[in-house]
C-alpha positions as a printed NumPy array, in Angstrom:
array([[-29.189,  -0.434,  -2.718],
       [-32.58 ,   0.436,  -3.608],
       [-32.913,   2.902,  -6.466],
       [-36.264,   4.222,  -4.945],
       [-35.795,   7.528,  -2.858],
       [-31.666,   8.084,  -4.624],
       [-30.619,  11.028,  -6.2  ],
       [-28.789,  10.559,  -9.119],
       [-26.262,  12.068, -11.656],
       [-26.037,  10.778, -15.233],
       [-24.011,  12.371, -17.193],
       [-24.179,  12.137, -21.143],
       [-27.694,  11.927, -20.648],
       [-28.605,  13.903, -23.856],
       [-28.826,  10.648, -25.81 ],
       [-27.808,   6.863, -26.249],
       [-26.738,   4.872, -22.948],
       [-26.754,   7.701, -20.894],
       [-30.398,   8.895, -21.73 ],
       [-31.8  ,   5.161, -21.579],
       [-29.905,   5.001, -17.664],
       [-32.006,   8.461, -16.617],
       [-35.4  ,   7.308, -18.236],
       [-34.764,   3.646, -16.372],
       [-33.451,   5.427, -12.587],
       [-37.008,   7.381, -13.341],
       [-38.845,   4.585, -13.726],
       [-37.649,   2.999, -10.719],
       [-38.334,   5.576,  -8.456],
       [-35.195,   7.896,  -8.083],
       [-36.266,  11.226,  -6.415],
       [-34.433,  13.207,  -8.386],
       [-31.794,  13.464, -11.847],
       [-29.355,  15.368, -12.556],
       [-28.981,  15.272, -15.976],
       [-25.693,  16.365, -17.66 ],
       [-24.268,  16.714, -21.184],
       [-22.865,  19.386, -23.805],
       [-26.055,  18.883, -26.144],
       [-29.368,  20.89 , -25.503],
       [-30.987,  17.963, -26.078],
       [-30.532,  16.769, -22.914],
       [-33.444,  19.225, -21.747],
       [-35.96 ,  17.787, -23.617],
       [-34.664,  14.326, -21.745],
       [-35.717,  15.596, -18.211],
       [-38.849,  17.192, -19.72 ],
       [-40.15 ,  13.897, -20.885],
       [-39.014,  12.672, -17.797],
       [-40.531,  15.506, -15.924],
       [-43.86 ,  14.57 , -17.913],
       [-44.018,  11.035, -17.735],
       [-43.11 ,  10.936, -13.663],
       [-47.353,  11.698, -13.324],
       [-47.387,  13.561,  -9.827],
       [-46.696,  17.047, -11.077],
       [-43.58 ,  17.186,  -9.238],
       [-40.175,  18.03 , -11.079],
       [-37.925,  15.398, -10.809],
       [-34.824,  15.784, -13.345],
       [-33.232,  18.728, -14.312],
       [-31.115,  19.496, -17.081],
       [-27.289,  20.801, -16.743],
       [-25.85 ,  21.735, -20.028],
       [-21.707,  21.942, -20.03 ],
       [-18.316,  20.598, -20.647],
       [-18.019,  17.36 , -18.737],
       [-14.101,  18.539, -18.661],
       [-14.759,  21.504, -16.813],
       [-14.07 ,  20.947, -12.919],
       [-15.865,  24.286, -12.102],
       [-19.494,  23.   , -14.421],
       [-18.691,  20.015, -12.39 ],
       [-18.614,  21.661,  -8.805],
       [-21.106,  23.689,  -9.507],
       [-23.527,  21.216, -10.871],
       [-22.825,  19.305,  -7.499],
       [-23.718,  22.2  ,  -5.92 ],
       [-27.152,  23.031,  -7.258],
       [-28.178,  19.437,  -7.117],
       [-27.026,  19.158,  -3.46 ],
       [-28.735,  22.349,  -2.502],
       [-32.151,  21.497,  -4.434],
       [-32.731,  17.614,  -3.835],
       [-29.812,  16.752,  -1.689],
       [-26.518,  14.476,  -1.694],
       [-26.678,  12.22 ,  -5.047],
       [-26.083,   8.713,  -4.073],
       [-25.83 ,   7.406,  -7.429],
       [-23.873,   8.446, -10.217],
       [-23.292,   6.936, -13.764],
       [-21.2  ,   8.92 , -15.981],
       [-21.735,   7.646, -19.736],
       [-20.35 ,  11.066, -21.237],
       [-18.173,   9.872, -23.793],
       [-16.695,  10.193, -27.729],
       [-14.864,   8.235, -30.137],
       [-12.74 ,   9.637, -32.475],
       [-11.423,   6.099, -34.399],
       [ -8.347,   6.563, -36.551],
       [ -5.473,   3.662, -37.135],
       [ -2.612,   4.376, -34.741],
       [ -0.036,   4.118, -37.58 ],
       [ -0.383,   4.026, -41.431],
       [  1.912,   4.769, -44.215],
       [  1.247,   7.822, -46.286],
       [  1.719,   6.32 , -49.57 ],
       [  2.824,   9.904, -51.176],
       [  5.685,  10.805, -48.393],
       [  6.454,   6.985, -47.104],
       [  6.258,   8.395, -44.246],
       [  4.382,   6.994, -40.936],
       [  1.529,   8.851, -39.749],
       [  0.709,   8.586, -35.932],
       [ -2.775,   8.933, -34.615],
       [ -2.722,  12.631, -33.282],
       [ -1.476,  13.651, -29.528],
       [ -3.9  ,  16.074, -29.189],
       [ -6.941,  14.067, -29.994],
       [ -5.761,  11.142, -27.905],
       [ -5.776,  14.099, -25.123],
       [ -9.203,  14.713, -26.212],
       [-10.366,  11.497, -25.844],
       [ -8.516,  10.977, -22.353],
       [-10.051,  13.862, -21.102],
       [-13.567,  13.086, -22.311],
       [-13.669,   9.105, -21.743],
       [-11.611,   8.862, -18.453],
       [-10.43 ,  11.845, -16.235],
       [-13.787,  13.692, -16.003],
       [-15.973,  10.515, -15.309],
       [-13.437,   9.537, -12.863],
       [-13.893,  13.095, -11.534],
       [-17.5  ,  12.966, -11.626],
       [-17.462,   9.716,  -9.76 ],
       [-15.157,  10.962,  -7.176],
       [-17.211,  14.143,  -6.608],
       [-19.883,  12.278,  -5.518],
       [-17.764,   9.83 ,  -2.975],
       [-16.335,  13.351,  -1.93 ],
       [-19.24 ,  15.183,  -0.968],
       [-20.956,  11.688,   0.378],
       [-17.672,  11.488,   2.991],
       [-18.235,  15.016,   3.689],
       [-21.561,  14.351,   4.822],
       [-20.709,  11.213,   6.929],
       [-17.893,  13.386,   8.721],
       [-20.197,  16.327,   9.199],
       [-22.489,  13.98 ,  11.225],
       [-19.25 ,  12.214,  13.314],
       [-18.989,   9.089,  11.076],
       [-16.045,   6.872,  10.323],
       [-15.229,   4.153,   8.527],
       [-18.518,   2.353,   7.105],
       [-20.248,  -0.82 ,   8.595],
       [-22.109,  -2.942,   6.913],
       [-25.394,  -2.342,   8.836],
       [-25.638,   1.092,   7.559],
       [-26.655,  -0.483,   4.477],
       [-25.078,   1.028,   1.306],
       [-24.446,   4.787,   1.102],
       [-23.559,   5.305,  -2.396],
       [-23.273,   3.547,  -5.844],
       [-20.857,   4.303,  -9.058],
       [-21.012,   2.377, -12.188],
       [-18.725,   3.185, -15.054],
       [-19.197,   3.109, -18.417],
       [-16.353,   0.472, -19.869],
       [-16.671,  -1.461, -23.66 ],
       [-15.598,  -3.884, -25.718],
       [-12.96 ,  -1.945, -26.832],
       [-10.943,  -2.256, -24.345],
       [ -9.808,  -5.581, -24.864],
       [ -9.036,  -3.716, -28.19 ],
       [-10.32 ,  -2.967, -31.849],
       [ -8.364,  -1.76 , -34.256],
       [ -8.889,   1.696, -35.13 ],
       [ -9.528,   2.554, -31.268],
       [ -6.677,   3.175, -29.89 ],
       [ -7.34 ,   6.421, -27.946],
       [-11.142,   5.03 , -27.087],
       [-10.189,   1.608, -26.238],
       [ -7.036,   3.168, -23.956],
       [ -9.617,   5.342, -22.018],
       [-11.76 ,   2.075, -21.273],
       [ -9.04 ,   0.07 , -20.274],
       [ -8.098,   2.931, -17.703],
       [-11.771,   2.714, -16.268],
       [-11.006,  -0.755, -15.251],
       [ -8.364,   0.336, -13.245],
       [-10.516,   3.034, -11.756],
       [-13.274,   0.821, -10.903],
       [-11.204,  -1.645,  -9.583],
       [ -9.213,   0.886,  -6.934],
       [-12.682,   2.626,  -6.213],
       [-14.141,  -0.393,  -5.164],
       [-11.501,  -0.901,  -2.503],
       [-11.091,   2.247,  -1.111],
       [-14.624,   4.252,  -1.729],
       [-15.957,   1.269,   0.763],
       [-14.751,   3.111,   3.358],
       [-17.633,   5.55 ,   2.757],
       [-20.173,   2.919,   2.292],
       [-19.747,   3.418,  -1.791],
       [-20.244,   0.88 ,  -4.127],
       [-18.398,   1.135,  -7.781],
       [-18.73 ,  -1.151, -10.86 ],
       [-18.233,  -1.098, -14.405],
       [-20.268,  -2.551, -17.114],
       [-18.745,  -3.347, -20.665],
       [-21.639,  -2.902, -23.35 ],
       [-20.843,  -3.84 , -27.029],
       [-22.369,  -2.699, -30.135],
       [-25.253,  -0.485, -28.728],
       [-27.751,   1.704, -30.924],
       [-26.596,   4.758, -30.1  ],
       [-25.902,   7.443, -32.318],
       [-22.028,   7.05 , -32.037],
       [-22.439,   3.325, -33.247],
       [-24.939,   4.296, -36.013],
       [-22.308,   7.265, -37.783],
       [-20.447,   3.956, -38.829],
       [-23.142,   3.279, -41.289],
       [-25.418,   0.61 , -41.844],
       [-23.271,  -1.491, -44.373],
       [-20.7  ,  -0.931, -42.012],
       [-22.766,  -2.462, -39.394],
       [-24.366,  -5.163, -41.026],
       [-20.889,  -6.44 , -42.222],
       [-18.745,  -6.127, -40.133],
       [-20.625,  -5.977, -36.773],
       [-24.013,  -7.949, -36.761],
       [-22.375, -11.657, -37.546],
       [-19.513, -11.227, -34.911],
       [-22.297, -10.842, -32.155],
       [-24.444, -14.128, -31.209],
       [-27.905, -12.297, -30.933],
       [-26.986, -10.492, -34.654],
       [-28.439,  -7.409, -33.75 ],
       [-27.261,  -3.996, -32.185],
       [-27.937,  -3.875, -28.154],
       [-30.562,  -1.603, -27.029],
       [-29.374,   1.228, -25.212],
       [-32.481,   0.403, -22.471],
       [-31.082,  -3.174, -22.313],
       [-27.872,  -1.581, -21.405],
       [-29.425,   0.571, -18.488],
       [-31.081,  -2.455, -16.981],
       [-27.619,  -4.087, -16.5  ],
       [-26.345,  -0.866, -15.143],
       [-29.514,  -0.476, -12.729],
       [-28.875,  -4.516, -11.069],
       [-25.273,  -2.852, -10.895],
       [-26.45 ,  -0.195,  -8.303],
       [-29.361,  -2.718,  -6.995],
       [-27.019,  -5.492,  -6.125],
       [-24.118,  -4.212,  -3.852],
       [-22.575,  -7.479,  -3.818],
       [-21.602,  -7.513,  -7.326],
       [-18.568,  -5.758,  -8.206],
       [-15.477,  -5.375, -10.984],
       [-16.875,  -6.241, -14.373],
       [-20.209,  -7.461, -16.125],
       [-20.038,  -7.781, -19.762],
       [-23.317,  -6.88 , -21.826],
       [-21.905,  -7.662, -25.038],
       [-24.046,  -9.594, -27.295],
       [-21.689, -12.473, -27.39 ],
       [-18.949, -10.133, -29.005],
       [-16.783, -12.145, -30.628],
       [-14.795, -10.764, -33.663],
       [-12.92 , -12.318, -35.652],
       [ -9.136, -10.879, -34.976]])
């Protein structure tokens, strides 16, 4: 699929991975970005975009909202649709962490704490229904074009229609202290891996890329000493991953239809548990 000519959705693209994936689909020709995430910041990310694309013509635009919210998600479908046209790409790297051991012994009560119900919710909702949701919005209104112009199932001489690539990690082949995070991953696997089968039938490509210890501003809140000890010597390069080197494996994902299920960009992760 080339990239050149797509529309495109990125969501969490206010920062980190998700910035990195807009700025690289920009560079590579995409006509136009829908950029989503709860943080204002993300407006100054299609501005630069906006600035840097040279012709004078607006490119990316900025949608701030709750990735959770089905309605910001229709309706963000909606104005992208009616402005640039179908997006044929979409890469939703919205995500949090919220790391806390499942189960720990209060040392005053002796009694077991459990890692909280509601924030695992959180996390589920954040990490794995909506960019399932976001991904399957796209396939949606890509099959409602195709049946609006009398098209079936897809053949392989249409060339690719469509191209999904989830944002999986490290974590989840689990790391202690994730257990809601690395859960949410894990369950992107599985959504990848029925995606691929069935969005085919629309001509849509999915994949999921597994990046470890990036430079984003969720990594760097664990602190430098943090880092340097327990992060940089379990990875064979010894550094953090760029968040641009991430984008680059997630733009061969969409450029090379014939690779699907996982590709790991993880430093040579390799902890010591």
């Amino acid at each position: 699929m080339n990239i050149k000519g797509q529309v495109a959705v990125v969501t969490g693209a206010g920062s980190g991975i998700g910035q990195a994936v807009a700025v690289s689909l920009a560079k590579r020709g995409a006509k136009a970005l829908g950029l989503v995430d709860r943080s204002e910041s993300v407006r100054t990310v299609a501005e630069l975009i906006n600035e840097e694309n040279g012709d004078g013509n607006k490119i990316s635009e900025a949608f701030v909202g709750d990735t959770t919210d089905e309605k910001f998600q229709t309706q963000t479908f909606d104005r992208i649709v009616a402005e640039y046209g179908t997006p044929t790409i979409c890469v939703p790297a919205a995500g949090i962490t919220r790391d806390q051991i499942a189960t720990k012994i209060d040392k005053t009560t002796g009694r077991a704490l459990l890692y909280p119900r509601d924030t695992f919710r959180l996390v589920v909702e954040v990490n794995m229904i909506a960019p399932i949701y976001w991904a399957l919005e796209m396939v949606g209104r890509i099959a409602e074009v195709r049946h609006a112009s009398g098209l079936g199932r897809w053949k392989p001489e249409e060339g690719i229609q469509g191209s999904v690539v989830f944002i999986g990690s490290i974590s989840s082949q689990g790391i202690p202290g994730q257990i809601a995070y690395a859960t949410t991953k894990a369950g992107l696997e599985g959504a990848e891996a029925t995606l691929t089968k069935e969005a085919i039938f629309h001509g849509v490509h999915a994949a999921i890329v597994h990046p470890g210890f990036t430079d984003t501003p969720m990594v760097r809140v664990l602190g430098e000493e943090y880092i340097k000890k327990n992060i940089l010597p379990c990875t064979w390069l010894g550094r953090l991953i760029e968040p641009s080197e991430i984008a680059e494996a997630i733009c061969f994902l969409i450029s090379n239809s014939e690779v699907s299920g996982h590709l790991w960009a993880d430093a040579g992760w390799h902890p010591p548990f």
